[in-house]
C-alpha positions in Angstrom: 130.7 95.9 117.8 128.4 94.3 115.1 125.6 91.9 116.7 125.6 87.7 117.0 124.9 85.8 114.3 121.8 84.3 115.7 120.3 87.4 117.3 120.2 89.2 113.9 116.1 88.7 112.5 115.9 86.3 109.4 113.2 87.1 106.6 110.9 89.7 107.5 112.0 92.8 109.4 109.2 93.9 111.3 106.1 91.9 112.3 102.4 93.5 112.6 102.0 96.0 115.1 99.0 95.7 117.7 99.2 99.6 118.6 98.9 102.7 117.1 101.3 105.8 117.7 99.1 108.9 118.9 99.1 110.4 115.6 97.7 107.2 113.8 94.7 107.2 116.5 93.9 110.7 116.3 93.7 110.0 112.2 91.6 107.2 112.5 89.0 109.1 114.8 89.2 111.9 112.5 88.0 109.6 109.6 84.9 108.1 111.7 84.1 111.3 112.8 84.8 111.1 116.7 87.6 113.3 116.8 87.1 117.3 117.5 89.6 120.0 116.4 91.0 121.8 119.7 90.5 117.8 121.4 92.8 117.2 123.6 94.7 114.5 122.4 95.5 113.3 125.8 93.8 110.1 127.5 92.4 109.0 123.4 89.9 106.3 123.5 91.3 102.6 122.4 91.2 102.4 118.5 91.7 98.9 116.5 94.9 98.3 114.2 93.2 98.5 110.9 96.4 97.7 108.8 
């Protein structure tokens, strides 16, 4: 079963994002220096969308 006509996204596919996937915030701490190795990357601190 293929999807309607009008449902299906025109132009761009995906929009911007205004989260970050736990991997992507533990990065970005790494590169300004706040993150620790052996952190616990549970409860991470809020990190701004820099893309």
């Amino acid at each position: 079963m293929s999807k309607h006509s009008s449902l299906k996204a025109k132009g761009s596919a995906a929009g911007k994002r205004s989260v970050m996937k736990r991997f992507e915030r533990v990065k970005a701490l790494k590169e300004s220096g706040k993150w620790e190795e052996g952190q616990s990357p549970i409860g991470l601190p809020k990190t701004k969308v820099t893309k």
